[in-house]
N, CA and C of each residue as an Amber inpcrd file, in Angstrom:
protein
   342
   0.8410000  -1.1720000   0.0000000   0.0000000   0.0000000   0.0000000
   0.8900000   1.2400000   0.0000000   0.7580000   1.9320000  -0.9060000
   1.4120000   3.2690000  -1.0810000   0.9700000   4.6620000  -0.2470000
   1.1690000   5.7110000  -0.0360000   1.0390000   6.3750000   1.3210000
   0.1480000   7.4060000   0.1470000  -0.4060000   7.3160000  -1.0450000
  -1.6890000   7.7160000  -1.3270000  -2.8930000   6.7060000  -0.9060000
  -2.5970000   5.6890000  -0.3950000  -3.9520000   4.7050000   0.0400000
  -4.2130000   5.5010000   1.0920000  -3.4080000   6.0280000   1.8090000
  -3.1280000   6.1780000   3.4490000  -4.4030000   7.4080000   3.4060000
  -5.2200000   7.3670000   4.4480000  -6.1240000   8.5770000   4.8120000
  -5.4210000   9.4660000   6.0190000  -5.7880000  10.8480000   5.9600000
  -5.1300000  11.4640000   7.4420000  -6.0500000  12.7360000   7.2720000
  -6.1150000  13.1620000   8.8810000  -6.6010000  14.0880000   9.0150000
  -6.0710000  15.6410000   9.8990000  -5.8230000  16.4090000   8.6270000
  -5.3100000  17.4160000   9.5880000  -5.9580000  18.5270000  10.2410000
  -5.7830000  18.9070000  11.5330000  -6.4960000  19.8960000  12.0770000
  -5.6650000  21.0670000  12.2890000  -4.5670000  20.9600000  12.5290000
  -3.9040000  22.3970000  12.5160000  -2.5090000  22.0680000  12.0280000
  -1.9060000  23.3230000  10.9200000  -0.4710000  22.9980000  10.1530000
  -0.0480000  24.3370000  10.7390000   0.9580000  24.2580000  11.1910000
   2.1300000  25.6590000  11.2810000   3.2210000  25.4820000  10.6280000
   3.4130000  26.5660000   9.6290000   4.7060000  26.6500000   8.9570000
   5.5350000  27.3990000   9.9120000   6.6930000  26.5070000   9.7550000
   8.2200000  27.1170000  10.2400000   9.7080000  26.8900000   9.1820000
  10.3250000  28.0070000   9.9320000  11.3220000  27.6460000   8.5470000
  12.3030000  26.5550000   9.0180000  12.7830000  25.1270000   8.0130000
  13.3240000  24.1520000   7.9740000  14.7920000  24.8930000   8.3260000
  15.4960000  24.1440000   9.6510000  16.8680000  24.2520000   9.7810000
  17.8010000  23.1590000   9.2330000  16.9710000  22.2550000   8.4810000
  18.0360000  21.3180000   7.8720000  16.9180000  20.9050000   6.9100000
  17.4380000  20.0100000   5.6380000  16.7530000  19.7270000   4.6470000
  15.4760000  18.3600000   5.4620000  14.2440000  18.0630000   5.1440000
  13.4710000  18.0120000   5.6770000  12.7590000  16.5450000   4.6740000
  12.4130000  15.7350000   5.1170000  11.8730000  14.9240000   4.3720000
  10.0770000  14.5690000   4.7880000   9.3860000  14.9150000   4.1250000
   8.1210000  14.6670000   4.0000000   7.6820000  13.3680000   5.1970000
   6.9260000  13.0280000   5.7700000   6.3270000  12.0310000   6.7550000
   7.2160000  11.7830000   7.8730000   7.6000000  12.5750000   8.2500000
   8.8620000  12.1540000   9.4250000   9.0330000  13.8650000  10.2250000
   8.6750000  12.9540000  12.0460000   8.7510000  13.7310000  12.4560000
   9.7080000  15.2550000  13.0350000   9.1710000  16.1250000  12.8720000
   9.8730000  17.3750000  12.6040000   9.6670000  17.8410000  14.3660000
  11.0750000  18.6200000  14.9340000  11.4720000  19.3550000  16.2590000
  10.9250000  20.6660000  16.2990000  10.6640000  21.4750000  17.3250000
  10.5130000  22.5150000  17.4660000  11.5120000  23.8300000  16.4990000
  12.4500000  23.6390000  16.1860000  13.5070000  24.2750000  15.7480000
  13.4400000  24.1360000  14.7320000  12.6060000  23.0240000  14.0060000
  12.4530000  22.6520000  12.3840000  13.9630000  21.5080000  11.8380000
  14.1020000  20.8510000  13.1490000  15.0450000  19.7490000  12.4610000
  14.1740000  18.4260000  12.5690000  14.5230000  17.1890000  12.1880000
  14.1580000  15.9870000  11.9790000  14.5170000  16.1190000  13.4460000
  13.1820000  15.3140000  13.9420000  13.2720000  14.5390000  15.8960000
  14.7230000  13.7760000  15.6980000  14.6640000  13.6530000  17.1780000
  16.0000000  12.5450000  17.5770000  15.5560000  11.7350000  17.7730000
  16.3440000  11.2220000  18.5400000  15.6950000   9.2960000  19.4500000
  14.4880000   9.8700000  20.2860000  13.8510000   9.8920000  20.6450000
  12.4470000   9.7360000  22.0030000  12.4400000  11.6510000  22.5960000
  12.7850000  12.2650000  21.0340000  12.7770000  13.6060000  21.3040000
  11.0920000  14.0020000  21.4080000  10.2330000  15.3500000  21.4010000
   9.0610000  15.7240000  21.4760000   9.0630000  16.0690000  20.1030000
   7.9840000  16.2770000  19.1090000   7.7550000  16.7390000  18.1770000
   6.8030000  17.6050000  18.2560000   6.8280000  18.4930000  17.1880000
   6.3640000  19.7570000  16.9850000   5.2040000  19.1040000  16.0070000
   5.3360000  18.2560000  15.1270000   4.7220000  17.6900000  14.4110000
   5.2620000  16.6720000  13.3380000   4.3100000  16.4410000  12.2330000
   5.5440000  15.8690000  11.4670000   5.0480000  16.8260000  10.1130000
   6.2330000  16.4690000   9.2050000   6.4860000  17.5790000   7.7210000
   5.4450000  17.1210000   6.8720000   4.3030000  17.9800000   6.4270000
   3.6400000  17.8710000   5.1780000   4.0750000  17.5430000   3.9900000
   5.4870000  18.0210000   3.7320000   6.1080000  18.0740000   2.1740000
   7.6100000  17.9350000   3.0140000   8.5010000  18.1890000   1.4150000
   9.9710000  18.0050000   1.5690000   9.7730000  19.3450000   1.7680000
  11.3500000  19.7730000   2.4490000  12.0800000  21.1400000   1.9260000
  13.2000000  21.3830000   2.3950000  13.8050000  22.0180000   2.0390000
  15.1500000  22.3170000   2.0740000  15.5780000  22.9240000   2.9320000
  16.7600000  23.2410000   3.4740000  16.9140000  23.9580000   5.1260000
  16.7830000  25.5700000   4.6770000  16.3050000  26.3510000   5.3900000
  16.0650000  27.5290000   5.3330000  14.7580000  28.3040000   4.5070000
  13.9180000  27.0980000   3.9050000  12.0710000  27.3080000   3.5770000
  11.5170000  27.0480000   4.7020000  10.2720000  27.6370000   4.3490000
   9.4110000  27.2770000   5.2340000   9.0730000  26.0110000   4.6930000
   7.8870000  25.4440000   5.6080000   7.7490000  23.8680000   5.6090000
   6.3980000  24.0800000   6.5520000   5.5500000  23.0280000   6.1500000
   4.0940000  23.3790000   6.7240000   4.4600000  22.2400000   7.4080000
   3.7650000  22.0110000   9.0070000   4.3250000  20.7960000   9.8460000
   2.7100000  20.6870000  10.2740000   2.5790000  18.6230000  10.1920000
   0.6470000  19.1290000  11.1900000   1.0690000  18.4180000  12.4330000
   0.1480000  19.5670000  13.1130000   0.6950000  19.5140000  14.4840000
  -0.4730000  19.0830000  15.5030000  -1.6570000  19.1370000  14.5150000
  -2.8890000  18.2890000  15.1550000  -3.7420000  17.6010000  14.5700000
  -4.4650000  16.6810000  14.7250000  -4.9460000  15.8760000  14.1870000
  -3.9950000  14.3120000  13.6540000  -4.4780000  13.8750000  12.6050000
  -3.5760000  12.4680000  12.0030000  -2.8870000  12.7230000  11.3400000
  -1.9640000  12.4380000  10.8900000  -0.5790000  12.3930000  10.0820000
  -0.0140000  11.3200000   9.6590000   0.3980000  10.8390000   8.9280000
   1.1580000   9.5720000   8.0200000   2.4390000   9.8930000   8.4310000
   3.3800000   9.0690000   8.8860000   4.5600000   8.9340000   9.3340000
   4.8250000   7.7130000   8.7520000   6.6960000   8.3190000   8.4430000
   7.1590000   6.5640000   8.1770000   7.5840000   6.0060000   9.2970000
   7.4870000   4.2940000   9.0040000   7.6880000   4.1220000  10.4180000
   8.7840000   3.0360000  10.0080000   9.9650000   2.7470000  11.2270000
  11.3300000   2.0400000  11.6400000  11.1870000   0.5920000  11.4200000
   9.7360000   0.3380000  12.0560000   9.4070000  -1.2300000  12.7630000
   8.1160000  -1.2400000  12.3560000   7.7170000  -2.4680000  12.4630000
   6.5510000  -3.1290000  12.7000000   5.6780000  -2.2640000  13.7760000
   4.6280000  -1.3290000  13.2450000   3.8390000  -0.6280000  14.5790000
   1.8790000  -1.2360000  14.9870000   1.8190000  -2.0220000  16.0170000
   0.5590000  -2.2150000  15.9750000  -0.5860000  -0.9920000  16.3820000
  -1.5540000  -1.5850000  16.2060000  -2.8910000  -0.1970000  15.9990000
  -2.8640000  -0.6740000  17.5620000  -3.0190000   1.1720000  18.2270000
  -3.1880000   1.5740000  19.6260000  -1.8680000   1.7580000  20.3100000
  -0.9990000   1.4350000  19.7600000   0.6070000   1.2430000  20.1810000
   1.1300000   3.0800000  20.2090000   1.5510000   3.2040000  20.7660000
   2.3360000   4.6490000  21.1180000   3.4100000   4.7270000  20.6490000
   3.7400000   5.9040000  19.7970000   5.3520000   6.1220000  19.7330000
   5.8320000   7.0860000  19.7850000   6.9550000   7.2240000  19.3310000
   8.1200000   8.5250000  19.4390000   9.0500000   8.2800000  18.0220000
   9.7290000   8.9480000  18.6180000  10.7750000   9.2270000  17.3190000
  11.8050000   8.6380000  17.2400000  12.6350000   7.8220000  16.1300000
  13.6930000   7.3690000  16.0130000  14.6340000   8.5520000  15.7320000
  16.2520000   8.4120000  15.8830000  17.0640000   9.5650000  14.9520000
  16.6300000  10.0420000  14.0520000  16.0600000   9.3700000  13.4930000
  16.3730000   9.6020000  11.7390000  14.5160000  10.3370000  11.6680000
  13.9230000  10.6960000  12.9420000  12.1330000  11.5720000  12.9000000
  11.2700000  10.2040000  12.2280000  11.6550000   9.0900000  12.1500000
  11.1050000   7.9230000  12.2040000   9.8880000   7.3120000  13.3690000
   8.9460000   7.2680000  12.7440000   8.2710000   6.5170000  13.9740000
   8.2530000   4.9120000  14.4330000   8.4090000   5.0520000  15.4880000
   8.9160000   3.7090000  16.3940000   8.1890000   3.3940000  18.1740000
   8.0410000   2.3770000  18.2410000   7.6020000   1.7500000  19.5160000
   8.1210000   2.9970000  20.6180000   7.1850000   3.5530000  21.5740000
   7.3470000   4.3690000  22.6830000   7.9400000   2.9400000  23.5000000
   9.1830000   4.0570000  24.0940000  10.1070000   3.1980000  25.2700000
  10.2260000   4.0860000  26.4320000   9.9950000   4.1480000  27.7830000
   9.4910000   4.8470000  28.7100000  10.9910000   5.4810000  28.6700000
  10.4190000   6.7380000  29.2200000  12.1340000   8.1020000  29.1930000
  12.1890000   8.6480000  28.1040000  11.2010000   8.3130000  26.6610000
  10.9120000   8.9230000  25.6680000  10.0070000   9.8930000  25.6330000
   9.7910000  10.5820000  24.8310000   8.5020000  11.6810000  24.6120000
   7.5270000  11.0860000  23.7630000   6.1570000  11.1480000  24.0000000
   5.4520000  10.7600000  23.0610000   4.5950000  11.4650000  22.1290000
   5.3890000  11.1580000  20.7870000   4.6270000  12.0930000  19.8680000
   3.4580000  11.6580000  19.1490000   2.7570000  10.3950000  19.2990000
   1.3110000  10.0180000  19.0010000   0.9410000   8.7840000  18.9940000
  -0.3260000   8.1980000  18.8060000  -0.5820000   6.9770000  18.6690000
  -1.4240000   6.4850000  17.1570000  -0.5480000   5.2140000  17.2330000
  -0.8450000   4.3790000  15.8720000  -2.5680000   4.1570000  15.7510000
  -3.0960000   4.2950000  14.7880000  -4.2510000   4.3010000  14.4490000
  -4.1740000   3.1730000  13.5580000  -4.3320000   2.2730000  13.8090000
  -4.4300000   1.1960000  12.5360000  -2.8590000   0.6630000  12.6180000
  -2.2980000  -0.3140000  12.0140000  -1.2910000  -1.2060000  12.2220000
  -0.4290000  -0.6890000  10.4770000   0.9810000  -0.5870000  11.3130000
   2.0380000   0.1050000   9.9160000   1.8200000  -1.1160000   9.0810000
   1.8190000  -0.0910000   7.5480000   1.8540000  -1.1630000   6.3200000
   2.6680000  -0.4100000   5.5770000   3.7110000  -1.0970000   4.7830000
   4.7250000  -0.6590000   3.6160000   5.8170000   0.4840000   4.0370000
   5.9420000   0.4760000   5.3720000   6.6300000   1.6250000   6.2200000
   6.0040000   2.5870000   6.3910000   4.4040000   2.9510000   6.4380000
   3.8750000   3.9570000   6.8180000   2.8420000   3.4210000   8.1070000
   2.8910000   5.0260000   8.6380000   1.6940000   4.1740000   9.5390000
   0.9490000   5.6610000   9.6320000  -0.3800000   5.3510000  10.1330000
  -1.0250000   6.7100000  10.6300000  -1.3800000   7.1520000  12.0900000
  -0.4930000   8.4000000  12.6850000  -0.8770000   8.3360000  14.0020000
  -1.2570000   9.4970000  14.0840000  -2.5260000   9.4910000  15.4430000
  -3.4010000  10.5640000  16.3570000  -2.0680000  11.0260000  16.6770000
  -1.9710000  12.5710000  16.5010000  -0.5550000  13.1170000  17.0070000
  -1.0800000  13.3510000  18.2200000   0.1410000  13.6280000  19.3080000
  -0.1260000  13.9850000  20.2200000   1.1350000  15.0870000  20.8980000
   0.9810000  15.6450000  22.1280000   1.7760000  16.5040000  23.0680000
   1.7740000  15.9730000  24.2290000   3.2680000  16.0030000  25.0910000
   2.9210000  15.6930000  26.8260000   4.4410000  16.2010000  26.5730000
């Protein structure tokens, strides 16, 4: 399944300008870099862009993320290095939950804040 099958729903996008080049479905930092390991996200990137554009990030509602691993539906995660979504491991931040179970490296998660 290709990540046009994928449905998502966005409720709020804030553009910020990208501090490093930016890859589409992967979660994006407050500062506009790709998350770290079990960093907080700001959201994840609507589109690509390049460091120093703006870049529309959704920061509420569902979002398509690629994901690291195998993610089951209801499962929580965070961010790998690479703004990857991956299994929440406690001492991490959690940036949302899986809605449905990852297929083809995407998955769709309820974003979230804490």
């Amino acid at each position: 399944m290709s990540t046009s099958a994928l449905t998502y729903q966005p409720i709020l996008r804030l553009t910020i300008r990208a501090g490093q080049d930016i890859t589409a479905y992967h979660f994006v930092n407050f500062e506009g870099n790709i998350c770290d390991l079990g960093e907080q996200s700001l959201g994840v990137a609507d589109y690509d862009a390049i460091s120093g554009e703006n870049i529309s990030v959704i920061t509420l509602g569902t979002a398509i993320v690629k994901a690291r691993e195998d993610i089951e539906n209801g499962q929580y995660v965070s961010s790998d290095e690479l703004g990857n979504a991956k299994g929440f491991l406690t001492g991490e931040k959690i940036c949302g939950k899986a809605i449905g179970t990852s297929s083809n490296g995407f998955v769709k998660v309820l974003l979230m804040q804490n």
